[in-house]
C-alpha positions in Angstrom: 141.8 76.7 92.0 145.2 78.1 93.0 145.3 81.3 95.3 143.9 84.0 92.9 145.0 87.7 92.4 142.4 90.2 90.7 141.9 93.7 90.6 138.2 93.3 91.7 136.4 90.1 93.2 132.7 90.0 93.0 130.6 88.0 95.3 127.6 86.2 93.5 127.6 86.1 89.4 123.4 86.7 89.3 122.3 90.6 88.0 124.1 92.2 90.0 127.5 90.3 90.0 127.3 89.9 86.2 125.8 94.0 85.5 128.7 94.9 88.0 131.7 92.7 85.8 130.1 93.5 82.2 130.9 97.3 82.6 133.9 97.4 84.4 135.2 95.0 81.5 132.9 97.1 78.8 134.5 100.6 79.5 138.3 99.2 80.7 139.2 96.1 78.7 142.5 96.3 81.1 141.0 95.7 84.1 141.0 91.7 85.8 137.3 90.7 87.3 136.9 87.2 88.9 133.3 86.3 89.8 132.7 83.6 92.6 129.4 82.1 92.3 128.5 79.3 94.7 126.0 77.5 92.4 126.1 76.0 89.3 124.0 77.7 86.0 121.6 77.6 84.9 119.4 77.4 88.4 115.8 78.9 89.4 115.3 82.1 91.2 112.4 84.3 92.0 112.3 88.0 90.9 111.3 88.1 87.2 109.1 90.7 86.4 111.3 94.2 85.3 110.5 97.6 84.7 111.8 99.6 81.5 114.5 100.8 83.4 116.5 97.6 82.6 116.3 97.2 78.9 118.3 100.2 79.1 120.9 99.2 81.1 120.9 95.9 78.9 121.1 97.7 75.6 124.4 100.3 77.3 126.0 97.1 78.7 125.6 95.6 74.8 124.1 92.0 76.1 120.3 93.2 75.1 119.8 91.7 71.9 120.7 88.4 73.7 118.0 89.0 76.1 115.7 89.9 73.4 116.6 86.8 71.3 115.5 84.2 74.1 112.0 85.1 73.1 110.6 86.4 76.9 107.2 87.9 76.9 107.7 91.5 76.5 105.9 93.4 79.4 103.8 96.5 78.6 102.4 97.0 81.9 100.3 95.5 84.7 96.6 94.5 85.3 95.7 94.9 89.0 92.6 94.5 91.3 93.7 96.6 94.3 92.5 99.4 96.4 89.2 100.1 97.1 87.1 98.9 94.6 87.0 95.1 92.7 87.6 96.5 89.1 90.7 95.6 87.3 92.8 98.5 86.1 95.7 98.6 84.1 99.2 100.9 84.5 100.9 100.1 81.2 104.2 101.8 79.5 102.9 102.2 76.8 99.7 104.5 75.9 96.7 103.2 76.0 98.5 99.9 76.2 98.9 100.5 72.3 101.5 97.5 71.6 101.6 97.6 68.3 102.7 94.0 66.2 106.5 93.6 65.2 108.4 90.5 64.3 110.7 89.4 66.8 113.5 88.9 67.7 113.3 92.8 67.3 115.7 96.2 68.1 115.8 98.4 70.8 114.0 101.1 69.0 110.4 103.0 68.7 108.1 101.0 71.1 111.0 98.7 72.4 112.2 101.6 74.5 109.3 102.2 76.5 108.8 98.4 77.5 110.7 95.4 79.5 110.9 91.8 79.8 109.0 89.3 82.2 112.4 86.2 82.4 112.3 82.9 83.3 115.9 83.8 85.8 117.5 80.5 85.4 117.7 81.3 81.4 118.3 85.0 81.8 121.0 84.7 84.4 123.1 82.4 82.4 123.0 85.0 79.6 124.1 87.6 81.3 126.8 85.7 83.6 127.7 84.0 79.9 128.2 87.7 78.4 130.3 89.2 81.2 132.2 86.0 80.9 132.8 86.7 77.2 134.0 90.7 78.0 137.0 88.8 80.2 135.2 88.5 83.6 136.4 85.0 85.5 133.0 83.4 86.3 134.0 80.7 88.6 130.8 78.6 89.7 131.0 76.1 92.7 132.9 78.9 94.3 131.2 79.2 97.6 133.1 82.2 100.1 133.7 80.2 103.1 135.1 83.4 105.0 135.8 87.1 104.5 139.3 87.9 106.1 139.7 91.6 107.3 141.7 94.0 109.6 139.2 97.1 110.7 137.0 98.0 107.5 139.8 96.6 105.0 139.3 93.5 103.3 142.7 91.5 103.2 141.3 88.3 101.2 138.8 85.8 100.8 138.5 82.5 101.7 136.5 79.7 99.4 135.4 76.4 100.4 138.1 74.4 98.5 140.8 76.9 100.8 141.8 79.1 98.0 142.5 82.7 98.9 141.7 85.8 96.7 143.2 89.4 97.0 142.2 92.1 95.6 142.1 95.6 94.9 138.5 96.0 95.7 135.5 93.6 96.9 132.0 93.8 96.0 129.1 91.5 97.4 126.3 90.8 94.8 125.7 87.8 97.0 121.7 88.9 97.5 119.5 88.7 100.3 121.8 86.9 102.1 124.9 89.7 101.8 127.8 87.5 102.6 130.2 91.0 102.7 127.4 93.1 104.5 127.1 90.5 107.2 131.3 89.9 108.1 131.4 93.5 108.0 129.0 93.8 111.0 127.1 96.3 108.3 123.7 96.7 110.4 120.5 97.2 108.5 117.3 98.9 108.6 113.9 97.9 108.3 111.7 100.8 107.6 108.6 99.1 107.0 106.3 97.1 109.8 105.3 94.7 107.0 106.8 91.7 107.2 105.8 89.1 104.3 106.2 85.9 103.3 106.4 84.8 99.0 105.2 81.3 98.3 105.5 80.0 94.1 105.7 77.4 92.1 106.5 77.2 88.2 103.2 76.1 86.3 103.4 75.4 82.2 100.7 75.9 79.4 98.8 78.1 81.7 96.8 80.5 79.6 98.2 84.2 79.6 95.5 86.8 81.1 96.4 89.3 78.0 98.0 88.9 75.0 99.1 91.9 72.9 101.1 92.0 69.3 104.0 89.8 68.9 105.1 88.4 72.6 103.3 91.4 74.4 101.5 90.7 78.1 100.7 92.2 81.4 101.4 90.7 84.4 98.8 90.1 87.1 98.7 91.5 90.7 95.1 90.0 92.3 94.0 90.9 95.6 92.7 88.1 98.2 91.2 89.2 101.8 94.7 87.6 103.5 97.4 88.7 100.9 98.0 88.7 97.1 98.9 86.8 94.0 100.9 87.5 91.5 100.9 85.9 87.7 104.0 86.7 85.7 104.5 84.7 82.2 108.5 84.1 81.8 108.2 82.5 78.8 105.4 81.2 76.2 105.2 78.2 77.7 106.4 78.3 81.4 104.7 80.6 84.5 105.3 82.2 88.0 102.7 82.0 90.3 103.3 83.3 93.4 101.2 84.1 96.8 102.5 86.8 99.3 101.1 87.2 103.0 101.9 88.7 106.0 104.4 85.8 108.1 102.2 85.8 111.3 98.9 85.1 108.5 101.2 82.2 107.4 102.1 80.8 111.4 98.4 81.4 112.2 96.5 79.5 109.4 98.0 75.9 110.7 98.7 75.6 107.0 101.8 73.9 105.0 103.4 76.2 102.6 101.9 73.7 99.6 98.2 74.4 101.7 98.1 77.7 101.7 99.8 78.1 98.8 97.0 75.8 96.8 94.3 77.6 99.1 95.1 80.6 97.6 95.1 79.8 94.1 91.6 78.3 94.4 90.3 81.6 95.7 91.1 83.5 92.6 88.8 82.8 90.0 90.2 84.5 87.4 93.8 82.3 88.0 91.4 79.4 88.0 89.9 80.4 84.5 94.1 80.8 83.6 95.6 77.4 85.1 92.7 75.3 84.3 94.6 73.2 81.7 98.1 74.0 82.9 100.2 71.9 84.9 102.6 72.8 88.1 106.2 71.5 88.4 105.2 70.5 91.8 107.6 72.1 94.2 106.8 75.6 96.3 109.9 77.4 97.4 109.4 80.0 99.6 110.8 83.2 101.1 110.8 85.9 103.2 109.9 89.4 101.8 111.3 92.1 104.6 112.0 94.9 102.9 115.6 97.2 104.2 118.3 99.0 103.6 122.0 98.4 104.7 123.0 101.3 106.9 126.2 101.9 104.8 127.3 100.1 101.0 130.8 100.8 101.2 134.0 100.2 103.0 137.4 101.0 102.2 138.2 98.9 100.0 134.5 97.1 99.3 131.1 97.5 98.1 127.7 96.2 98.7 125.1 96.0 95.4 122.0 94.5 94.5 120.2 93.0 97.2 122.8 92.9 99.6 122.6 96.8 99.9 118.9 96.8 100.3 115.7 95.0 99.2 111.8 96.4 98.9 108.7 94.3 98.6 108.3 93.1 95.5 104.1 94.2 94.4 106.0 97.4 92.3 108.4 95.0 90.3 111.6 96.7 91.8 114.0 93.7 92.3 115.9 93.6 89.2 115.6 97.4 88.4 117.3 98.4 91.4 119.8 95.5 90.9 121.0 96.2 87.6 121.4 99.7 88.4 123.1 99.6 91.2 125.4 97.1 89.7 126.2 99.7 86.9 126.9 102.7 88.9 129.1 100.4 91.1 131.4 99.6 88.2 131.7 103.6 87.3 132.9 104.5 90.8 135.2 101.8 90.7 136.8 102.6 87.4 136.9 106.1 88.7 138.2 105.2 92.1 141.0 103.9 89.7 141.0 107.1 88.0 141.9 108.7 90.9 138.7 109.9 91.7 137.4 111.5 94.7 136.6 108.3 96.3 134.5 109.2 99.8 132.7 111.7 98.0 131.9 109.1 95.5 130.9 106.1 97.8 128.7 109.2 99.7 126.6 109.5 96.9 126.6 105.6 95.5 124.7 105.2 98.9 122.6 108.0 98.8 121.1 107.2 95.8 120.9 103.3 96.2 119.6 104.2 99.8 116.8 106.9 98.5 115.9 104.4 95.3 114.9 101.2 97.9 113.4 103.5 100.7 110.9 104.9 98.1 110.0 101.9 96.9 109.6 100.9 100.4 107.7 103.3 101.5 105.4 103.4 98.3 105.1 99.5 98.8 103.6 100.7 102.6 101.4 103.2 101.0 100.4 100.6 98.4 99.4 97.6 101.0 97.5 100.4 103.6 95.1 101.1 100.8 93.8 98.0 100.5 90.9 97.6 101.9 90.4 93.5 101.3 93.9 93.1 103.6 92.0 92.8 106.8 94.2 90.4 108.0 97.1 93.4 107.4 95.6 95.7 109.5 97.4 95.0 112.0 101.0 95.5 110.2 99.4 98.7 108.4 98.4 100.4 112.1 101.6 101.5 112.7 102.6 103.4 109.6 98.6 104.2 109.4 99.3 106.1 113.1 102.6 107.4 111.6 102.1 108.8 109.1 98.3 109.5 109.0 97.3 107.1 106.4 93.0 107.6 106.7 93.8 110.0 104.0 92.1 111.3 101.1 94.9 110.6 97.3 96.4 114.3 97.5 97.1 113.8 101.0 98.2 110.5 100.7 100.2 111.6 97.5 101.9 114.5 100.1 102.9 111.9 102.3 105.1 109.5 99.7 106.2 113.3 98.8 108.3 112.5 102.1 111.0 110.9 100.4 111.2 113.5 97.9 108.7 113.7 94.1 112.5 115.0 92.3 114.1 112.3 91.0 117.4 112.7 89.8 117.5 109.3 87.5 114.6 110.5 85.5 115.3 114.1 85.4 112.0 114.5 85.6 109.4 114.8 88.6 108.6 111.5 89.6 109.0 109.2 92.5 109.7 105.1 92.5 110.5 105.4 88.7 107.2 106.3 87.8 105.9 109.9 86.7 104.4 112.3 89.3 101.6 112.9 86.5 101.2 108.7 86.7 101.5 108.6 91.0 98.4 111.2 91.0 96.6 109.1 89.0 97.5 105.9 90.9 97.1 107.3 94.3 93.5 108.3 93.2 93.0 105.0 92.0 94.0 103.3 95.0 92.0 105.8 97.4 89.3 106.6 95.4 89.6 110.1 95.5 91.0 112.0 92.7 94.7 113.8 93.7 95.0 117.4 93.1 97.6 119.3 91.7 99.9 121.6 93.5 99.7 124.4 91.4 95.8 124.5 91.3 94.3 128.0 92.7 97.4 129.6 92.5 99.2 132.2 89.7 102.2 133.2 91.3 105.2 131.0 92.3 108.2 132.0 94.0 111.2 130.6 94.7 112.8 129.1 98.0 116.3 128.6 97.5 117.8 130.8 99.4 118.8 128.8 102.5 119.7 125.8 100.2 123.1 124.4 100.3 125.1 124.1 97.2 126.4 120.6 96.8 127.6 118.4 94.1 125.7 115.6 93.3 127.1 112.2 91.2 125.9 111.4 87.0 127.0 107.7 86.8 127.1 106.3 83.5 129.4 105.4 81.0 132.1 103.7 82.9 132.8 107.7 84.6 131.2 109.3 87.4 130.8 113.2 87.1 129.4 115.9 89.5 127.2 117.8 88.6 125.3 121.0 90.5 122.5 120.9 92.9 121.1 122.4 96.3 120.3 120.5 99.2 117.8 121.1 102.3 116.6 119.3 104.9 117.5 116.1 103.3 116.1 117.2 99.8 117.8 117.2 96.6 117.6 119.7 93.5 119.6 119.2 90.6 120.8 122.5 88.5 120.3 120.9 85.4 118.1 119.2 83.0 113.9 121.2 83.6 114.2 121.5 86.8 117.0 123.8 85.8 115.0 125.3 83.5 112.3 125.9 85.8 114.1 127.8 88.0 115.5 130.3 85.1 112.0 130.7 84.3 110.5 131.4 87.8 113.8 133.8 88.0 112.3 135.8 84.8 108.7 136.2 86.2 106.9 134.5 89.5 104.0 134.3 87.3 103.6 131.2 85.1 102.5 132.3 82.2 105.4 134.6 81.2 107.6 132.2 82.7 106.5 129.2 80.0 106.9 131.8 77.6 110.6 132.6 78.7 111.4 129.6 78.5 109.5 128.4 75.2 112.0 130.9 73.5 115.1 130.5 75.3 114.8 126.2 75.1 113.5 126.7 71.5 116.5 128.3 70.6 119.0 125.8 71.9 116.6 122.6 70.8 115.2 121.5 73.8 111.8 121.9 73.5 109.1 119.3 71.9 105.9 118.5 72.1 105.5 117.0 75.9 108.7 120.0 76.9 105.8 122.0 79.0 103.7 118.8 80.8 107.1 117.8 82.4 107.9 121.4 83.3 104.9 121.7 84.9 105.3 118.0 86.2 108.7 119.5 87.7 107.1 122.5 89.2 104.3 120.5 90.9 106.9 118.5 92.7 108.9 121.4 93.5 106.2 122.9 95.0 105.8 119.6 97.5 109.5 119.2 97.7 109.6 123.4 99.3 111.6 124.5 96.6 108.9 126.7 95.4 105.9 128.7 97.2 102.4 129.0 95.5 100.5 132.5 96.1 97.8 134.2 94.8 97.4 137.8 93.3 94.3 139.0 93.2 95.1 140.8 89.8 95.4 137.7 88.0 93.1 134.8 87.5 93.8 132.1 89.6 94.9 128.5 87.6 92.9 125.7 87.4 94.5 122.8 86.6 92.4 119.1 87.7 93.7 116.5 87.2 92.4 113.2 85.5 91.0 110.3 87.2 92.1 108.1 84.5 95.7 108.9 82.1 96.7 107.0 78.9 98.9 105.0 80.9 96.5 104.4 84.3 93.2 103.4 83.3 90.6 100.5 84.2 91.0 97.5 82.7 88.9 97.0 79.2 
């Protein structure tokens, strides 16, 4: 290569590099993108099970039908055997793990929408690297960055291996784990959680799949052992990830190799025995370490970190490649926007609050998760300290309060949620690990008041659509309300009448007029008012006028339920 010019140089061309160039070049054909990848594709990499927060992003940036047409197994949910007791349950999409049989390749439409693909990464990250490629992005492979040259928190150029320099209007590292960028900036990082794993898998072919629904439809696996867990992920009809994860000291202790214990493992499972019986392995284990954290900062004054170089959580909830792909996306909105002439601190403020809040709750649910666990003996020792934390001998509600720590409104959903998943879901899933049902926040109460009045106004950031647009919201002690969507609904009904009943009806006429009310409309306002009960947005009393509301909650939901 010559010395290169560009307006913005990206750092690694896998999910994040490629999500990152596909939009800028999507939403302003204009714009110059080189992408410096230090490998050659296609090439092997862990991190292949998604959830169906990607297929969306996939279908905006126009490269899913691409995806869809190199035949992955479409993923409706998960089997696990976790928690307390041996049984296997499920948490699909879709309900009742209905998956219902459609010729494929298919559209993203009806059940499509709802699920996500399991991907074999050395065909899926071509694709994607090939597409942004195709919008105008310069993917340049062998292009390793040999240094990062900078004055203060500017970046001036880079350096590759072969001595050519790139400058630049804006830098972003999408380099991974590693985070190339994050480490010449001296960006420090943060390690919330005590657990510190180890991954250990190897690629196996013809193995049997566990579950087989409709046309291409699985679960993936997450088994249990006494000393760490496996998980069993089909990538494609004929080719399988198997992979162990265990605390590193468990690893250092057992005198093992990594082919040992890895093999050890396996044979302990019975039901991956039953599944790999007449399969075959390609006969290398990679390996590597699973510490979840979060840079301390993603931006600089003229740089950005994304994907896995801004943070990483442990990988038992599936989060890798939805918190890539959506970082990557809102990355290439502030910096069209920045271009724009947008407010840019205010902007980077919020790109790291919200990347930041997405990896610490699935860190912190990931902590949760592994502490209730019962067959983790050998984790006891990692789990004691957030166990003496946070209080973790705890029965599901109080357990449920806890993740409530980071906050049950999330802002990408609109809905009450935390981790991606639906506060309605988390009570049943924190009764299922725990086994003790949750209970709902609004149970044995009738009158609910509101709490804002010490909040501070803020703006808060929509990206999407190559723009980034505020939008109103109140803040308090690190908490976040938005103004709009039904938690802004909620509140204009709690403003009407305290009492729930004539609040539901307020708003069942007022939302009915203006066409935003359907069939599910009051679950998730009562799904929002349950978190914004936990979140101190709202206080629960009782009259003694009015009967009191009971509302229990299931052990099981159409989505959570054991395994048939």
């Amino acid at each position: 290569m010559t010395d290169c010019s560009t307006d913005v140089a990206i750092i690694g061309a896998g999910p994040g590099g490629s999500t990152c160039g596909g939009f800028l070049r999507k939403y302003d054909p204009g714009i110059s993108v080189d992408i410096f990848e230090q490998e050659v594709f296609p090439r092997d990499h862990v991190g292949e099970s998604q959830l169906p927060v990607v297929p969306r992003i996939l279908n905006e940036l126009g490269v899913w039908d691409r995806i869809e047409a190199c035949n992955f197994p479409i993923k409706i949910g998960g089997t696990y055997r976790w928690g307390s007791s041996d049984d296997l349950w499920n948490f699909d999409f879709l309900p009742y793990g209905r998956f219902e049989d459609e010729p494929r390749p298919g559209k993203f439409e009806g059940q499509r929408q709802h699920t996500a693909f399991q991907v074999d990464r050395s065909i899926y990250d071509k694709v994607l690297a090939d597409y942004a490629e195709e919008l105008g992005c310069k993917v340049h492979y062998k292009s390793r960055v040999r240094e990062i040259v900078h004055k203060d928190d500017a970046i001036e150029r880079l350096i590759l291996d072969d001595g050519t320099s790139v400058k630049a209007q804006y830098y972003v590292d999408a380099s991974g784990h590693v985070g190339i960028l994050r480490r010449a900036m001296g960006v420090e990082v943060e390690e919330p959680s005590s657990l510190k794993n180890i991954a250990l898998w190897d690629y196996w072919h013809d193995a049997e799949w566990a579950v087989s629904l409709g046309v291409g439809g699985t679960r993936i696996q997450v088994l249990s052992l006494g000393y760490g867990w496996i998980w069993f992920i089909p990538i494609t009809p004929e080719r399988t990830s198997i992979g162990f994860v265990c605390p590193a000291d468990y690893y250092k202790a057992s005198g093992l190799t990594i082919e040992d214990l890895y093999l050890k493992a396996l044979s302990e499972e019975p039901r991956l025995s039953k599944l790999t019986a007449g399969a075959t392995r390609e006969g290398t284990v990679k390996t590597t370490k699973d510490w979840s954290f979060i840079a301390s900062r993603m931006s600089g004054k003229n740089w950005f970190l994304a994907g896995e170089a801004s943070g990483f959580a442990d990988p038992i909830l599936s989060a890798g490649l939805s918190l890539t792909h959506a970082s990557g996306r809102e990355l290439a909105s502030l910096i069209l926007e920045a271009r724009r002439g947008g407010d840019f601190g205010w902007m980077c403020g919020e790109y790291f609050r919200r990347n930041a809040h997405r990896v610490r709750q699935h860190i912190r649910f990931a902590d949760y998760w592994y502490s209730a666990n019962s067959h983790f003996s050998d984790l006891k020792a990692h789990t004691a300290e957030i166990a003496r934390d946070a209080g973790l001998n705890m029965t599901a509600d109080e357990a449920f309060q806890w993740l409530g720590t980071g906050g049950f409104v999330e802002e990408d959903m609109e809905v009450a949620g935390y981790s991606l998943i639906r506060i309605d879901q988390l009570h049943v899933i924190t009764g299922k690990l725990s086994g003790t049902p949750s209970t709902s926040a609004i149970h044995g109460f009738n009158l609910f008041v509101l709490k804002t009045k010490n909040a501070e106004e803020v703006k808060i950031a929509r990206f999407g659509n190559g723009r980034v647009v505020s939008i109103r919201a109140l803040k308090r002690d690190g908490k976040v309300l938005p103004l709009n969507g039904l938690f802004g609904w909620v509140i204009v009904g709690l403003e009407h009448s305290p009492q729930l009943d004539l609040a539901m009806s307020y708003l069942f006429e007022k939302m009915s007029k203006v066409g935003h009310w359907d069939t599910h409309t009051s679950t998730r306002l009562i799904e929002c008012l349950d978190a914004m009960i936990r979140d101190g947005w709202v206080k629960p009393k009782v009259s003694q006028s009015i009967p009191v509301i009971r509302h229990i909650l299931p052990t099981e939901s159409s989505v959570v339920r054991n395994n048939e």
